[in-house]
Every structure is written in C-alpha cells, then in structure tokens.
C-alpha atoms as an extended CHARMM CRD file, in Angstrom:
* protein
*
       158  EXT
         1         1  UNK       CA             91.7070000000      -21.2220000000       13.8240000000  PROA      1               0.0000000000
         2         2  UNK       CA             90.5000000000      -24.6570000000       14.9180000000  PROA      2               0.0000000000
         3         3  UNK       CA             90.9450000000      -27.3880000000       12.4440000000  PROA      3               0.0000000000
         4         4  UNK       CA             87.0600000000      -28.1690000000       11.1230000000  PROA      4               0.0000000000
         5         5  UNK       CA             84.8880000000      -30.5660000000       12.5060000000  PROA      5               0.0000000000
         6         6  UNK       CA             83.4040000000      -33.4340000000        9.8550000000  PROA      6               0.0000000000
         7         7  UNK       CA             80.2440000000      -33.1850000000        9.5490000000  PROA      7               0.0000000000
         8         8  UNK       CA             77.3660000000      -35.0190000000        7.3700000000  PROA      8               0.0000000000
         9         9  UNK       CA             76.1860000000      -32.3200000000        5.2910000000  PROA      9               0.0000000000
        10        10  UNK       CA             74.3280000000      -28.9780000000        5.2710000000  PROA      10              0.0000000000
        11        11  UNK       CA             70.6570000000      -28.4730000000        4.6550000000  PROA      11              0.0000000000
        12        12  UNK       CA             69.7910000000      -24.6710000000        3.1790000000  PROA      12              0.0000000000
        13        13  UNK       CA             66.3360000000      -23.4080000000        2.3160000000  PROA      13              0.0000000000
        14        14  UNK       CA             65.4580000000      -19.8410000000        0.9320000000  PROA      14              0.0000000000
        15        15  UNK       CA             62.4870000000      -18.0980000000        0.9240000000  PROA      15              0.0000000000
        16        16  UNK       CA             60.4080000000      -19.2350000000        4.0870000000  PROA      16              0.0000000000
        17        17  UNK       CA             58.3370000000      -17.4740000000        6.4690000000  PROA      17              0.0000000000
        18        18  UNK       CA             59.0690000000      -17.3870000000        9.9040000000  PROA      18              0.0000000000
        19        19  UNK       CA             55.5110000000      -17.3180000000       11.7730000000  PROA      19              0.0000000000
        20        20  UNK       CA             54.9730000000      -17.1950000000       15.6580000000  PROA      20              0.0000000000
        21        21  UNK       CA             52.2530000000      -18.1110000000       17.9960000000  PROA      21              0.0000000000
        22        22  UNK       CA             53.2840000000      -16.2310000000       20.8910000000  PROA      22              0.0000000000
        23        23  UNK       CA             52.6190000000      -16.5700000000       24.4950000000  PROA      23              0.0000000000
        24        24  UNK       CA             50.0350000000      -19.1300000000       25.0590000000  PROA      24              0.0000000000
        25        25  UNK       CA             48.8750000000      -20.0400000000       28.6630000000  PROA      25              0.0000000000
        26        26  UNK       CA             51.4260000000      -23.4230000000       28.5840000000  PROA      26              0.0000000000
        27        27  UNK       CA             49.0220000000      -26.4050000000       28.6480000000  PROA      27              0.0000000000
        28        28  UNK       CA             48.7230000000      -29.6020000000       26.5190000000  PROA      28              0.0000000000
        29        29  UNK       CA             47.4790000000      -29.5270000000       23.0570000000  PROA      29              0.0000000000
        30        30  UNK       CA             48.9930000000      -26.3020000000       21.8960000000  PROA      30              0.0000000000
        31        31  UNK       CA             51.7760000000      -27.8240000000       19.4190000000  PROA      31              0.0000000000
        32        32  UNK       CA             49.1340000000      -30.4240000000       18.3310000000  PROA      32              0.0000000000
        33        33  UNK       CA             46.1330000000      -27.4670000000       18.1110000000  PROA      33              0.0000000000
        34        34  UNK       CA             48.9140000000      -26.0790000000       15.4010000000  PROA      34              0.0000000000
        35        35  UNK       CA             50.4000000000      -28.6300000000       13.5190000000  PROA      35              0.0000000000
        36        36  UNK       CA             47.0970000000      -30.3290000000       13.2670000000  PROA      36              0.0000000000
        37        37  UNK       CA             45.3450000000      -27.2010000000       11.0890000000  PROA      37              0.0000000000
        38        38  UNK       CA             48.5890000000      -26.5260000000        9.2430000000  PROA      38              0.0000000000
        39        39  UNK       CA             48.3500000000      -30.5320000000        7.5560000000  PROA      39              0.0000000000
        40        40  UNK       CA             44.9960000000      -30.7440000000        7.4860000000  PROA      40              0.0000000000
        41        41  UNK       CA             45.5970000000      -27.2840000000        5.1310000000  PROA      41              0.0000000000
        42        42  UNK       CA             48.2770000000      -29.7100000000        3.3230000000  PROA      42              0.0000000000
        43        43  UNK       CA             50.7370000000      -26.7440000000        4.8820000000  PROA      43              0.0000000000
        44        44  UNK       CA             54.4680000000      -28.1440000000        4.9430000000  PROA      44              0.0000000000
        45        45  UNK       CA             56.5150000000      -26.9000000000        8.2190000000  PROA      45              0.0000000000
        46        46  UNK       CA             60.3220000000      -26.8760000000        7.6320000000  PROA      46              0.0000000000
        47        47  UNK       CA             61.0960000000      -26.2030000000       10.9560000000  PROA      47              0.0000000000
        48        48  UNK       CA             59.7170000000      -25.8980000000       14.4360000000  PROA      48              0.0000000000
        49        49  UNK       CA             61.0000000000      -24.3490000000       17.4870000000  PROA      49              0.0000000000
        50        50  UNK       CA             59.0360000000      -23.9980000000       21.3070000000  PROA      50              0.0000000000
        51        51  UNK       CA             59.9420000000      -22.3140000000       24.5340000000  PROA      51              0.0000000000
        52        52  UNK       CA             58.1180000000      -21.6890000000       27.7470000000  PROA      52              0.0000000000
        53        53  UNK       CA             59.2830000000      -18.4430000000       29.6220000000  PROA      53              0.0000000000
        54        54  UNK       CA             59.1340000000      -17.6590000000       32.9560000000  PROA      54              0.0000000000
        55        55  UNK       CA             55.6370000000      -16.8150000000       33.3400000000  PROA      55              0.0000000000
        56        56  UNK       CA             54.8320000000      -20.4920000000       32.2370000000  PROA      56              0.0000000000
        57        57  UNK       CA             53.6640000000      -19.1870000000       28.1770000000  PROA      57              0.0000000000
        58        58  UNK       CA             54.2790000000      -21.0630000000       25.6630000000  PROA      58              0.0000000000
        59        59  UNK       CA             55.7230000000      -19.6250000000       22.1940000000  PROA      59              0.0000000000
        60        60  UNK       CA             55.5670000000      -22.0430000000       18.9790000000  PROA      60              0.0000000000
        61        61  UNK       CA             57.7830000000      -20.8470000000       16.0190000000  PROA      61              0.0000000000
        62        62  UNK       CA             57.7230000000      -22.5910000000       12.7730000000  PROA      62              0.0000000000
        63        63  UNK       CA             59.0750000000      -21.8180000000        9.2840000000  PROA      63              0.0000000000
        64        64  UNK       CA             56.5670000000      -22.2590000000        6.0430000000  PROA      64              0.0000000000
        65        65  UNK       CA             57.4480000000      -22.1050000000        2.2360000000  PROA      65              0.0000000000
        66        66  UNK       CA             56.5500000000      -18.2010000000        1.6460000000  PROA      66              0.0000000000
        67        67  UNK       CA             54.1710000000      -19.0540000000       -0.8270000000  PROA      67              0.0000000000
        68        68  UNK       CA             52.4380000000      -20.5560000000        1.9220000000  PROA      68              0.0000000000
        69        69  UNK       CA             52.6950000000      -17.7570000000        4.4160000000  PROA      69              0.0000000000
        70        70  UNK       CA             49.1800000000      -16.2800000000        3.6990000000  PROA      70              0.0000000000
        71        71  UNK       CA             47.3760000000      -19.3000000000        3.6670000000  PROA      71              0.0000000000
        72        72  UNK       CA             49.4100000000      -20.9180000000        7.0260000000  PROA      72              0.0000000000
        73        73  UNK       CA             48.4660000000      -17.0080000000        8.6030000000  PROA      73              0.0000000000
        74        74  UNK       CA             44.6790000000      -17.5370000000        7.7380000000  PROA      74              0.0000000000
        75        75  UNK       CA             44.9510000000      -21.1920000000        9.2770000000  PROA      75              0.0000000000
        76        76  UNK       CA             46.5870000000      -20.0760000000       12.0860000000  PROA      76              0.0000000000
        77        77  UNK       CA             45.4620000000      -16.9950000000       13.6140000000  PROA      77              0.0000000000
        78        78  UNK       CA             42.0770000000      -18.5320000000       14.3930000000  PROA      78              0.0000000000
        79        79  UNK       CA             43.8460000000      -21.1070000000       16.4230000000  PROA      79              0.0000000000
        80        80  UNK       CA             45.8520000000      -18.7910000000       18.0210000000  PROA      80              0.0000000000
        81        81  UNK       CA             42.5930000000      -16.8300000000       19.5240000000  PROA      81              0.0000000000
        82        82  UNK       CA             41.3040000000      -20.3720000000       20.2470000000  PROA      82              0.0000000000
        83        83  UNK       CA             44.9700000000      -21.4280000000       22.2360000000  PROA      83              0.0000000000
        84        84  UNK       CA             44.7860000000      -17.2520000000       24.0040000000  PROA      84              0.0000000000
        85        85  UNK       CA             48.0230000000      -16.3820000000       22.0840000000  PROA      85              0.0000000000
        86        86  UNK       CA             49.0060000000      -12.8050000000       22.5950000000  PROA      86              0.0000000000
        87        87  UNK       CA             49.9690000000      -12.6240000000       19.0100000000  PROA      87              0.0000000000
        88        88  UNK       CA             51.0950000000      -14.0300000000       16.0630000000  PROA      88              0.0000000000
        89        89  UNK       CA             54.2950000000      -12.6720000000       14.5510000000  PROA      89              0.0000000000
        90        90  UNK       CA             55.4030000000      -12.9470000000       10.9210000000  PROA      90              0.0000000000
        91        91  UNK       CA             59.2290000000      -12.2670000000        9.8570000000  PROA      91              0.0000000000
        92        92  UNK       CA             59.3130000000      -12.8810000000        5.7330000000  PROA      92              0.0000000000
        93        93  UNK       CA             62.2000000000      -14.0000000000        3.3260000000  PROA      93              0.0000000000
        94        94  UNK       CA             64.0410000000      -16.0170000000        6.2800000000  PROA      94              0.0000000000
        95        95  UNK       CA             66.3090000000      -18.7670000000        5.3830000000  PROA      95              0.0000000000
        96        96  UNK       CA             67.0860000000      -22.2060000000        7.3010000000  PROA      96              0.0000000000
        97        97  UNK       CA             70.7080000000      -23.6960000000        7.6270000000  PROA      97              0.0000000000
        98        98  UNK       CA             71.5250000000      -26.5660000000        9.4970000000  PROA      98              0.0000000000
        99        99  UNK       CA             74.5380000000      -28.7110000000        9.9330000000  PROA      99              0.0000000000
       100       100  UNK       CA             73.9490000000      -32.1740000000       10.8010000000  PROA      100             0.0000000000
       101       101  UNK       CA             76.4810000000      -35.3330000000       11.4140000000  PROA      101             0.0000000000
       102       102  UNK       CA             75.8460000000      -38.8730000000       12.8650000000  PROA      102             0.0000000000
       103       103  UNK       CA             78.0800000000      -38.3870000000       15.9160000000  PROA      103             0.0000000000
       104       104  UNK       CA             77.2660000000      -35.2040000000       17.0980000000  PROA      104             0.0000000000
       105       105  UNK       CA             76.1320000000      -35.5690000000       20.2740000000  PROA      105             0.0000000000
       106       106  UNK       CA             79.3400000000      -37.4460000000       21.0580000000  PROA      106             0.0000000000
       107       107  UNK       CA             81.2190000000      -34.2540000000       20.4610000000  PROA      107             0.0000000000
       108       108  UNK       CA             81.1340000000      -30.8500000000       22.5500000000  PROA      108             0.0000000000
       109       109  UNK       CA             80.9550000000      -27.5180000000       20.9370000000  PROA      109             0.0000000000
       110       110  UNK       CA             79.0110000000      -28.2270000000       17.8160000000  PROA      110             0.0000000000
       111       111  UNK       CA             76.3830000000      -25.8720000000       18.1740000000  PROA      111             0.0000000000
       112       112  UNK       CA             79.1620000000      -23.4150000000       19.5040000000  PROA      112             0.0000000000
       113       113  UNK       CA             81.0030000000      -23.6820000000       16.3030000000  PROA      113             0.0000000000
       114       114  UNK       CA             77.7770000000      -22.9510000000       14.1910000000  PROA      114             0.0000000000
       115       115  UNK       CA             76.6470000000      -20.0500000000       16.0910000000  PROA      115             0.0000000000
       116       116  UNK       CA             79.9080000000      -18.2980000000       16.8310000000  PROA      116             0.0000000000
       117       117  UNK       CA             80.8360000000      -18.5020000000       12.8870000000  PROA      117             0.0000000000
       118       118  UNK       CA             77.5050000000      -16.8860000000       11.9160000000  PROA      118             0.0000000000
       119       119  UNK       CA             78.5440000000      -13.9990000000       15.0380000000  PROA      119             0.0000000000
       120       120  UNK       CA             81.7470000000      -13.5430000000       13.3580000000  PROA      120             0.0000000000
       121       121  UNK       CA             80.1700000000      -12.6620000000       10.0250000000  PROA      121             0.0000000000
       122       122  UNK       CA             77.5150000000      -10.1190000000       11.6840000000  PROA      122             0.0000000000
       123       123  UNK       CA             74.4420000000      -13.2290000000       10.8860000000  PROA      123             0.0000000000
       124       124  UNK       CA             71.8320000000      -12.5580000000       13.8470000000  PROA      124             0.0000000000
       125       125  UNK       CA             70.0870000000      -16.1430000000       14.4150000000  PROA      125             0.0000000000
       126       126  UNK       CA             65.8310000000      -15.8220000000       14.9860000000  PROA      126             0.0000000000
       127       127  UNK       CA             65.1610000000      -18.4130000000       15.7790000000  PROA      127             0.0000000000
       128       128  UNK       CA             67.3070000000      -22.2060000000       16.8770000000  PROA      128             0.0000000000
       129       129  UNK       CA             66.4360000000      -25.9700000000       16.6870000000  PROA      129             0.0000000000
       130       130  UNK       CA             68.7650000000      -28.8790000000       17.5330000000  PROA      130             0.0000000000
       131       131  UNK       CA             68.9270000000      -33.0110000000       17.8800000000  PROA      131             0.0000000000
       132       132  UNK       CA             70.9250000000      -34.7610000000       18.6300000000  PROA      132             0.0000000000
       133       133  UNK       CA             72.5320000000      -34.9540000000       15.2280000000  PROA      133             0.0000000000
       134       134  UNK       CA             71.4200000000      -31.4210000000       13.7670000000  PROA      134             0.0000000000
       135       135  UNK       CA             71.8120000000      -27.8830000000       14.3900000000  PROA      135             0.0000000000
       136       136  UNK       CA             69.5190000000      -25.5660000000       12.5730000000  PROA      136             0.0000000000
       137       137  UNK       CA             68.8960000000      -21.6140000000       12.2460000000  PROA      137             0.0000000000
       138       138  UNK       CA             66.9260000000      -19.2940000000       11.3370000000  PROA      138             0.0000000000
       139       139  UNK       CA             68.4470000000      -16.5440000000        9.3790000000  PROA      139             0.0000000000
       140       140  UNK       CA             67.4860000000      -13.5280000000        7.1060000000  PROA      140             0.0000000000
       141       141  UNK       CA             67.7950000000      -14.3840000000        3.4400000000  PROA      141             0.0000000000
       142       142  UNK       CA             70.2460000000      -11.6650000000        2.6850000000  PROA      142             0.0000000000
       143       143  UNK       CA             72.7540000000      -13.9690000000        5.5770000000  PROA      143             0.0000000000
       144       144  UNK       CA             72.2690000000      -17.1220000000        3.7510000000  PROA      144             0.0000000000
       145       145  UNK       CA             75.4630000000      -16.9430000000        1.6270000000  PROA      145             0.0000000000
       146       146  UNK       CA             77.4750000000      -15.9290000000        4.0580000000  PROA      146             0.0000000000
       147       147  UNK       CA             76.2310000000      -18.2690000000        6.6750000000  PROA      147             0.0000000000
       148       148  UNK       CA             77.0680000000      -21.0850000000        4.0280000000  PROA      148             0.0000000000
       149       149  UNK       CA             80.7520000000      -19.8390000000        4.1010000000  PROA      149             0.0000000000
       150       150  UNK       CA             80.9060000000      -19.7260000000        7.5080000000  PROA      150             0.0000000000
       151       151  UNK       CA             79.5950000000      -23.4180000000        7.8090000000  PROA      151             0.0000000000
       152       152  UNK       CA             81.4670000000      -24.6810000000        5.4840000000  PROA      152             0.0000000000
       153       153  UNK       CA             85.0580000000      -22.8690000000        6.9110000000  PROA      153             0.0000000000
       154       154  UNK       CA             84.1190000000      -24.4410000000       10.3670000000  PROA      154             0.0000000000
       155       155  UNK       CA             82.8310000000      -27.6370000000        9.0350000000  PROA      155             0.0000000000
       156       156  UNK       CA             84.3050000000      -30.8560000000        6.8980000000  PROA      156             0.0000000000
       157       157  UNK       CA             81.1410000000      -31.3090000000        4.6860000000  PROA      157             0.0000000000
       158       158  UNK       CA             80.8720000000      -33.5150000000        1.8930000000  PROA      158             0.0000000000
C-alpha cells in the first residue's frame, strides 16, 4: 500500500439532500436563476456540482441540510419549469466528505486516491466537486463511516 498523502483535514456532513435540476437548454443565468431563489429562501447549499452533456444541457446538483429539502424543492421546482429543466431529482440522507490540503494541486493522484479508496470499500460516489485544494463526494449516509476510514487510511490528516 502507498505510504499516505498529508493532507489538511476532512470535512463530513450527514443528513443532506442531494437535489438536481436536470437538463436545462445550457445558457447563462441558470446557476444564478438557482442559487439566487435558494438565498433569497435563506436556503444554505453545502455543495454544488454542474455538467453540460453532449447535447449542450446543463445539469445543476447541489446538496441542502434535509430539513431543508422540502422547502429548497418548493423553491426550486418553479425555477426549474422557468430554466425548461426536464426534471428535478431528489436522492435523501446523502452525506458529503471531502479531503482538502494547501498543496494539492501541486501533487498528482489526489482525487485518485479518494475515489479509488471509497471503490475498494464498495462506496458508489453521486455526485463529485473539486478545487484546487479540495476533493469532495457525495455519498449515501449508510457509506459515511466507512468512507471516513478509507480517507483517513489513504490520507495524513490532522
């Protein structure tokens, strides 16, 4: 096994809601068309992922507190008719780790490391963020122990 990489720390969060706008004709103003209704409806976002496939659609995924799913669903769906999402898509009880460390985009492999320790243990990732200094998943919250073990075996944290 490699010898672990140091690393800053690791962030965990429990009980979040996973919530998708999904394929939205790509054009300006869809993140902002989101994010804007969410804090405006005081609506925290923990994380935030966005893609545009091949057929130039744009799908926005963002994690909530779960006690906030409901409301950040209400706030949301109307914006997602207004933006000509396909759908909106829900996944409950998720959990977020990330890994983050000042010099990590000087050094190949992080996310490798993250992801292939959470593929050893079985731990499907929904859903992936990085910086340059942070790697972050989206996990189910049954994973999140395990995916701390993992981390931690591949990773020097404090």
């Amino acid at each position: 096994m490699d010898q672990p990489v140091a690393a800053g720390g690791l962030l965990k969060f429990r009980d979040l809601c996973l919530i998708g706008v999904m394929s939205a004709p790509d054009r300006p103003g869809v993140g902002a068309a989101i994010f804007r209704a969410l804090g405006q409806a005081q609506i925290n976002v923990q994380f935030i992922a966005q893609c545009i496939d091949l057929r130039q659609r744009s799908h926005v995924l963002f994690c909530v507190a779960e006690e906030d799913a409901s409301e950040a669903l209400a706030e949301i769906k109307p914006v997602a008719r207004k933006l000509e999402a396909e759908d909106v898509s829900e996944r409950h009880h998720v959990a977020l780790v990330a890994v983050f460390g000042p010099d990590f985009r000087e050094r190949p492999g992080i996310a490798g490391r993250a992801f292939g320790t959470l593929a050893q243990r079985g731990i499907n990732i929904l859903a992936i963020s990085t910086s340059i200094s942070t790697v972050s998943c989206v996990i189910q919250n049954e994973d999140y122990g395990a995916a701390e073990e993992g981390l931690r075996q591949v990773f020097r944290l404090p």
